[in-house]
C-alpha positions in Angstrom: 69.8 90.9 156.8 69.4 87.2 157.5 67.5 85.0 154.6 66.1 81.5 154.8 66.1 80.1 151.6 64.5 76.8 150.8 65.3 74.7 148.1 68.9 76.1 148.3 70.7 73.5 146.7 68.5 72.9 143.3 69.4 75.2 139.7 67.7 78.1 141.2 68.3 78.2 144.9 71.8 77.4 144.4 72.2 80.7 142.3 69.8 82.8 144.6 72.0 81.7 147.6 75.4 82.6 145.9 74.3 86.0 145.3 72.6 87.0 148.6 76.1 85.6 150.3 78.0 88.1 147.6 75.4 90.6 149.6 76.9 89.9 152.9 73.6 88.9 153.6 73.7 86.0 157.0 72.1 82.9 154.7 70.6 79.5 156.3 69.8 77.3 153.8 69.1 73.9 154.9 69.7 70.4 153.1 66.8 67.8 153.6 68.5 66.1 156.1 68.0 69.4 158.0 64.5 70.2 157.0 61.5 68.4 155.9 59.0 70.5 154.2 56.4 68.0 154.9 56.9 68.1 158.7 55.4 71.3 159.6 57.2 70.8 163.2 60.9 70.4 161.4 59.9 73.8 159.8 58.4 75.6 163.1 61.7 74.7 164.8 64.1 76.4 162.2 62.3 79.1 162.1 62.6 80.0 165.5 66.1 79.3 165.4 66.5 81.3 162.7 64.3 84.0 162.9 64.6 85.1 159.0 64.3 88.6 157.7 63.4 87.1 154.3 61.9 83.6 153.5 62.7 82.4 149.7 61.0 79.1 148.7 62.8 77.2 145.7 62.0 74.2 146.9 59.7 72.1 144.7 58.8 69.5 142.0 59.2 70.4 138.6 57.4 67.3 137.1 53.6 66.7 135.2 52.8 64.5 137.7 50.5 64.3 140.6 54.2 64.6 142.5 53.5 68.4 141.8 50.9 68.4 144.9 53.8 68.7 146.7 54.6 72.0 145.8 51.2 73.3 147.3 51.9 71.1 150.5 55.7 72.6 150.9 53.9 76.1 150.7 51.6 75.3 152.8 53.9 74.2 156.0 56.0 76.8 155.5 53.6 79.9 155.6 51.5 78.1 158.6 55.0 77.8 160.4 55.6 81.5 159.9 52.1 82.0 161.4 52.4 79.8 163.8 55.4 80.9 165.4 54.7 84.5 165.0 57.5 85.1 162.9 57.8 88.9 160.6 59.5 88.8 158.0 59.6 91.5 156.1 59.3 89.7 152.7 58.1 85.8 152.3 59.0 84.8 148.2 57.4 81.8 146.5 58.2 80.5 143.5 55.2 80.1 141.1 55.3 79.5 137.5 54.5 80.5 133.7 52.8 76.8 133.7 49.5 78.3 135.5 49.0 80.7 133.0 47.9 77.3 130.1 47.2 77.8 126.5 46.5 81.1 125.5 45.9 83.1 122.4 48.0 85.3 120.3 46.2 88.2 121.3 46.9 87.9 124.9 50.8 88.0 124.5 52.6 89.4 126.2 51.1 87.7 129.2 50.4 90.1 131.6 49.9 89.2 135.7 46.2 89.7 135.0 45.9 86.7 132.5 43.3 84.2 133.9 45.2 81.3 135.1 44.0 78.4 133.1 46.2 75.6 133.6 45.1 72.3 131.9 48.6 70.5 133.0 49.0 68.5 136.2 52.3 70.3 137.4 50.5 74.2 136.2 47.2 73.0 137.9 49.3 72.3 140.9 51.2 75.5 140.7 48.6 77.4 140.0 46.6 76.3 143.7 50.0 76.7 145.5 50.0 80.3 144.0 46.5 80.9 145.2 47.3 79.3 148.7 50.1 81.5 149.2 47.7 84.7 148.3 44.9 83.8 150.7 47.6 83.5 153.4 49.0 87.1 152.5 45.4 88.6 152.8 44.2 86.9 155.6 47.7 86.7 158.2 48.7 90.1 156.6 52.2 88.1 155.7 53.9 89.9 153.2 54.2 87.4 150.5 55.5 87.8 146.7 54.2 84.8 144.2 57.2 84.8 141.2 55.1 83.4 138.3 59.0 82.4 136.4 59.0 81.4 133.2 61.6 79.2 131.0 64.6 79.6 133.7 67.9 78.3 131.4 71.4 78.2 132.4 74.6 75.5 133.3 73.5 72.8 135.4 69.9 72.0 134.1 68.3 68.5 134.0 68.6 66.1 131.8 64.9 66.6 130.9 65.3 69.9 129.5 65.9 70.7 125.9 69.2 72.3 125.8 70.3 69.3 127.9 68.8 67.2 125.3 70.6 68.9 122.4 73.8 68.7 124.3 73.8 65.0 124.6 72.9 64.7 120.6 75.6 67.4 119.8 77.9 65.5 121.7 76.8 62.0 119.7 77.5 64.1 116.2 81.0 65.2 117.4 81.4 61.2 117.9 80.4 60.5 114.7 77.5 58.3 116.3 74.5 60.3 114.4 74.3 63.1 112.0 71.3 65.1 112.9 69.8 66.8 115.5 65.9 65.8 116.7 63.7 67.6 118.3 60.0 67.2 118.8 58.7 70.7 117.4 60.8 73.4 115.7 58.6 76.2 116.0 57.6 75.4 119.7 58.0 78.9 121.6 59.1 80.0 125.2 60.0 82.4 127.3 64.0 81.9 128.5 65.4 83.6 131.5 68.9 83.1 132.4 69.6 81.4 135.7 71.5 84.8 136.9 68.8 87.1 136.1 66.8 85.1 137.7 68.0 84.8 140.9 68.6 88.6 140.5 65.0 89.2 140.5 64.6 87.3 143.3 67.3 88.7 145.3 66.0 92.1 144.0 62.2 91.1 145.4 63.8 90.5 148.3 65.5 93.6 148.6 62.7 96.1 147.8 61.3 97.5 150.7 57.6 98.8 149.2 56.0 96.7 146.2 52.3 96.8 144.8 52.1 93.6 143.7 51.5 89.9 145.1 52.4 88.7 141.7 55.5 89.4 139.1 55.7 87.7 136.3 59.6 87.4 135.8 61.1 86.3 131.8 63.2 87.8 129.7 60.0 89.0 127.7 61.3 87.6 124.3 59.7 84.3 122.9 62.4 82.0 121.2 61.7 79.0 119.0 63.5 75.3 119.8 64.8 75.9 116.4 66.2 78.9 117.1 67.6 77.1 120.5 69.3 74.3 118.2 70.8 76.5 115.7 72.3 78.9 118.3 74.2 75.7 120.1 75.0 73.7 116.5 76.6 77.3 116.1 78.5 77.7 119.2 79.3 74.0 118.9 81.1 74.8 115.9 78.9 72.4 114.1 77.9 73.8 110.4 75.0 72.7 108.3 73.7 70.0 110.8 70.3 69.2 110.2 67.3 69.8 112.9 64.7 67.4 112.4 60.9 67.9 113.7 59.3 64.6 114.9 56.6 65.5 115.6 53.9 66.2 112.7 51.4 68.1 115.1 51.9 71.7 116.1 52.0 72.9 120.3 49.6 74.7 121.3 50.4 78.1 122.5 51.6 79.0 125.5 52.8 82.1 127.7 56.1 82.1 125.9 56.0 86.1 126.1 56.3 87.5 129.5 55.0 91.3 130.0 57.7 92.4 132.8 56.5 96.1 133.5 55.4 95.4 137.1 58.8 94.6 138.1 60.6 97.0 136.0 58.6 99.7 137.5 58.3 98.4 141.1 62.1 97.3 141.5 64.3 98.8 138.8 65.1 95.2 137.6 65.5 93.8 134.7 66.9 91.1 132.3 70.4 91.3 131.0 71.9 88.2 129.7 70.8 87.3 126.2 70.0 84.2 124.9 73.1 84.1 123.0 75.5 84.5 126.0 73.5 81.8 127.5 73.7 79.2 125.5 77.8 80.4 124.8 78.1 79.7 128.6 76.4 76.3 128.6 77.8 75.2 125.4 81.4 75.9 127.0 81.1 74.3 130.4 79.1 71.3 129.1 79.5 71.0 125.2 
């Protein structure tokens, strides 16, 4: 099986490449220097030269910006180029996000794929019009596309942005004797965390499944954890006892889909999480605590 996979050098591509190549699968996945996503020509050409069985998009911005329209312009250029050049692959994956689904209510956790997606954000209002792009192109080109809505993907290598990268760098300032406490801006702020390698394993799995009867999968670990349960778990690993975790921020979040019902890909595919949050965060706090 040959797979194109775009994006194949960021936190989630990177993974989703290592384990289609453990697969034997044949794996392009080009660098930017190879590929621009906003050239639809660049893309029409690789795909002819390609000709992929499967076409995995991790490409994108992860950012509440207006730089999140890009996401809905990459989308675009690819699935026109598959049209365009009459290309059938057998299974087209996009990467969509847990960000479209906004605020929500108590009562509608877990999240199902149904929830109305009602994104107040730039980057989820972005996502969720790339998502609905890449749907309109599956019913009207008959392309066999899969929208991933992931939620809270965690693992080694994330940015610098991201909380556990955050409480890393203030860990590591404690173990220095340069502060004393941890801050973060909410304690009981809740999400959805999926490790990197069950994530890519969805994906790969998506990939693999010949028959689904779904355009949408919502993909999580289906437990909702709270920063301070995040903090405590690394101060622990850290080896760092009776550090204190200080909220800065006086106003409660909002809640979000931190609870993602998995069922339609359980019972389409078989798959399902297996890493816990505790492993996780052992694995990050030993390569980069």
């Amino acid at each position: 099986m040959k797979a194109l996979v775009f994006g194949g050098n960021g936190f989630i591509g990177s993974h989703v490449v290592k384990q289609l190549s453990q697969l034997d699968w044949d794996v392009k996945s080009p660098l930017s220097d190879e590929v621009d996503l906003r050239n639809p020509e660049s893309i029409n050409e690789l795909l002819k030269s390609c000709n992929p069985d499967v076409v995995i998009n991790c490409a994108g911005v992860v950012e509440n910006s207006e730089k999140a329209l890009l996401n809905i312009e990459f989308t675009k250029n690819i699935l026109s180029a598959v049209v365009k050049e009459g290309i059938n692959p057998k299974r087209i994956i996009i990467s969509g996000s847990a960000a479209e689904y906004g605020y929500v209510s108590q009562g509608d956790l877990p999240i199902t794929e149904s929830q109305r997606l009602s994104a107040e954000s730039a980057y989820g209002k972005a996502k969720i019009k790339e998502d609905l792009l890449a749907q309109e192109f599956a019913k009207e080109h008959n392309l066999p596309v899969v929208v991933m809505r992931i939620f809270n993907p965690i693992g080694i290598g994330m940015g610098p942005r991201f909380l556990t990268s955050n409480i890393i760098r203030q860990i590591k300032e404690i173990k220095n004797k340069n502060k004393d406490s941890i801050e973060i801006m909410r304690l009981d702020s809740l999400r959805d965390y999926i490790d990197i390698e069950d994530l890519s394993n969805a994906i790969v799995t998506l990939a693999k499944t010949p028959e689904l009867s779904s355009i949408t999968y919502n993909i999580g670990s289906g437990i909702p954890v709270s920063n301070d349960q995040v903090a405590q778990l690394m101060l622990k690993e850290s080896g760092l006892e009776n550090i204190k975790v200080i909220e800065e921020s006086e106003t409660p979040e909002r809640l979000v889909a931190c609870e993602a019902d998995i069922n339609q890909i359980k019972n389409d595919t078989g798959w399902f999480p297996k890493v816990s949050i505790e492993n996780t965060i052992r694995q990050i706090i030993q390569k980069e605590g």
